[in-house]
C-alpha positions as CSV (number, residue, x, y, z in Angstrom):
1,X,37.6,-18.1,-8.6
2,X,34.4,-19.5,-10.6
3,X,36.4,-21.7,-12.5
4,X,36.7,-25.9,-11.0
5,X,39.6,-26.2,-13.5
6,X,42.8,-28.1,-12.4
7,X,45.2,-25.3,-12.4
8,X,48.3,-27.7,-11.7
9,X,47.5,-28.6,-15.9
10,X,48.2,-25.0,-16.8
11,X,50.9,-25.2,-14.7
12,X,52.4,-27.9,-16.6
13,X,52.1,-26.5,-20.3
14,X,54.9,-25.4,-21.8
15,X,54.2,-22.3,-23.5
16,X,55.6,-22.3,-27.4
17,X,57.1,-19.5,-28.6
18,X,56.1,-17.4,-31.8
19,X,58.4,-19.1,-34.8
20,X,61.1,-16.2,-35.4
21,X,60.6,-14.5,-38.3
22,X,63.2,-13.3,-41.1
23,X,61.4,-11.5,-43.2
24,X,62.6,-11.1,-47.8
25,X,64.2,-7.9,-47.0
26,X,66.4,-9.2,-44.8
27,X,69.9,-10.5,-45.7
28,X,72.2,-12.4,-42.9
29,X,75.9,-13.0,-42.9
30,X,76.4,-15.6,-40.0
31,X,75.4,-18.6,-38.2
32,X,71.7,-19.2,-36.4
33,X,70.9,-21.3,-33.9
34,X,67.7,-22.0,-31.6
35,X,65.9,-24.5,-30.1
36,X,62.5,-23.4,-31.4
37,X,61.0,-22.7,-35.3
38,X,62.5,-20.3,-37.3
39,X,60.2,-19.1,-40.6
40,X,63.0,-17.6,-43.7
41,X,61.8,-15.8,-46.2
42,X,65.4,-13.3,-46.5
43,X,68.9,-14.4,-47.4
44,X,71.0,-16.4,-45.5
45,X,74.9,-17.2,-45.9
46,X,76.0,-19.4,-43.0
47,X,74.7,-22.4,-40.8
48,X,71.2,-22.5,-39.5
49,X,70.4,-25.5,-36.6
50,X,67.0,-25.1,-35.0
51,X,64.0,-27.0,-34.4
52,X,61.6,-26.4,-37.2
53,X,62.9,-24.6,-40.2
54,X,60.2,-23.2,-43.0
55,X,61.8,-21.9,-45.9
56,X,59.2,-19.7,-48.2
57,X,59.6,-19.3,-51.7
58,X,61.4,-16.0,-52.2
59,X,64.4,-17.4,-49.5
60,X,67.9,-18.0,-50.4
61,X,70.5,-20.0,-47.7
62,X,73.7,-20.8,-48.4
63,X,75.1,-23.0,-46.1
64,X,74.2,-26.6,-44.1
65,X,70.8,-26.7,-42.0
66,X,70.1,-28.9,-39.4
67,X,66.7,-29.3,-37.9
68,X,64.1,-31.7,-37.0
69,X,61.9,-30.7,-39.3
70,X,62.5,-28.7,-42.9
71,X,60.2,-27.4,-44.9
72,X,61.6,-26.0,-48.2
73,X,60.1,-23.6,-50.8
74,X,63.3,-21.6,-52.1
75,X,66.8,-22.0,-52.8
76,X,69.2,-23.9,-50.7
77,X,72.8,-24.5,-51.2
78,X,74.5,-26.6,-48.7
79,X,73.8,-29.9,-46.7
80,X,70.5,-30.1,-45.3
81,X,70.0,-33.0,-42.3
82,X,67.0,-33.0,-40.6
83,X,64.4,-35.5,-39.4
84,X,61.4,-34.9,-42.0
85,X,62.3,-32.9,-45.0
86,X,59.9,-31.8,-47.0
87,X,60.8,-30.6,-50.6
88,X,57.6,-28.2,-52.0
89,X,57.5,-27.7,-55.7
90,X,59.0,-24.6,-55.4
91,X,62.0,-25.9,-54.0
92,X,65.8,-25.8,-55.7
93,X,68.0,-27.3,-53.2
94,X,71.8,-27.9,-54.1
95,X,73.5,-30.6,-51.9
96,X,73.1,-33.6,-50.2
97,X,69.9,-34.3,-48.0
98,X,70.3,-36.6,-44.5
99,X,66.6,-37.6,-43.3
100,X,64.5,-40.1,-42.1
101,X,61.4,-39.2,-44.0
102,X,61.5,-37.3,-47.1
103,X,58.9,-36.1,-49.5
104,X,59.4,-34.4,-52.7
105,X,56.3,-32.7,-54.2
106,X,56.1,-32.9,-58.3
107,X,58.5,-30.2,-59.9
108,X,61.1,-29.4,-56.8
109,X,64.6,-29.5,-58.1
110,X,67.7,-31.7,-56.2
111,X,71.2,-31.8,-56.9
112,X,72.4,-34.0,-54.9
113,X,72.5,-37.3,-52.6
114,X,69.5,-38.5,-50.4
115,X,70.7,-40.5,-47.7
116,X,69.0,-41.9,-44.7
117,X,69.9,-40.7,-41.3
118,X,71.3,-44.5,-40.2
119,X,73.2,-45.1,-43.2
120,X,74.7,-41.9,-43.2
121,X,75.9,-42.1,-39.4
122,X,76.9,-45.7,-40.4
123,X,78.9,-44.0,-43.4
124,X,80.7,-41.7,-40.6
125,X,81.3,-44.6,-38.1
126,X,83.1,-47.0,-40.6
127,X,86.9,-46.4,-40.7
128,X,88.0,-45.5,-43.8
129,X,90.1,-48.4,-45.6
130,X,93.6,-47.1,-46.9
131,X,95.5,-48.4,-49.6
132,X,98.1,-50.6,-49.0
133,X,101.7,-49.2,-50.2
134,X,103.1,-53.2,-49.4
135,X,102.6,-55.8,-52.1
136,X,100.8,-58.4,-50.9
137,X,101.2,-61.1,-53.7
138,X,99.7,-63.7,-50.7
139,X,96.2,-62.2,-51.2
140,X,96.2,-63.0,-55.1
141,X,94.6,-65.8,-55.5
142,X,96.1,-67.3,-59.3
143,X,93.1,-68.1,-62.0
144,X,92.4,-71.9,-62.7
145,X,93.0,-72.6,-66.5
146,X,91.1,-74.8,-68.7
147,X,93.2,-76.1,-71.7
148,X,90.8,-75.3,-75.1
149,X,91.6,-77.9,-77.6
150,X,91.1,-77.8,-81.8
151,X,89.2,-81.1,-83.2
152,X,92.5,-82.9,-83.8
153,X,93.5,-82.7,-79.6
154,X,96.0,-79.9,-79.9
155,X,96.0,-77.2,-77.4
156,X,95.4,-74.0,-79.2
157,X,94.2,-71.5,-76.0
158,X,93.8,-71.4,-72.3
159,X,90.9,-69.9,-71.0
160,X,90.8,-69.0,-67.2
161,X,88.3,-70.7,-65.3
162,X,85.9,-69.2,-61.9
163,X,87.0,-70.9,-58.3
């Protein structure tokens, strides 16, 4: 009514959503998934894929996590992939970490692999070779020799040479 404001801009926000909360005294046995932030400071055992994951420093998960962004201060054991991780010094994480940014503050703890988000779909693309039960004797290639010789001409060794 007073206001000259462009109401068709208000119209246009999307309006966020309070981060859903598990609080320490909660413990759950399952899966979560959501679109939006999720803050855990309970136990988890299962899967957790959501937007923005904050992990606080009395929180233990067991299981994978999937996010776009991870922010951990407890105990995680399980894959983690998300987009930016972010490992406080309060973290303990067990398992292998898929990111494209990663930071690790000064005293966080990782078991584990750290691989980037490309080389790791890369890895899952690539057909995995299987050993051959045929023998090939084609693909051996035979070592050159090279004759070693004493100080009187005799041959007393070969030595294999590099092609």
């Amino acid at each position: 009514m007073f206001s000259k404001a462009d109401k068709s801009k208000a119209a246009n926000t999307v309006a966020r959503a309070a981060p859903s909360l598990i609080s320490t005294d909660l413990e759950i046995a399952g899966n979560l998934q959501t679109p939006g932030e999720v803050q855990l400071d309970g136990t988890i055992e299962g899967d957790i894929v959501c937007g923005k994951l904050l992990i606080g420093a009395k929180a233990i998960i067991t299981g994978h996590i999937e996010a776009d962004e991870v922010i951990i201060r407890g105990r995680v054991t399980g894959r983690v992939k998300g987009k930016n991780v972010h490992l406080a010094s309060t973290a303990r994480v067990v398992g292998d970490i898929w990111h494209d940014s990663l930071a690790i503050e000064a005293g966080a703890f990782l078991e584990g692999h750290c691989k980037r988000n490309d080389a790791a779909a890369a890895i899952e693309a690539t057909p995995a070779k299987m050993p051959s039960t045929t023998n090939h004797s084609a693909d051996v290639v035979p070592a050159r020799q090279n004759p070693v010789q004493d100080s009187a001409g005799n041959t007393v060794a070969k030595t294999a040479a590099r092609n």
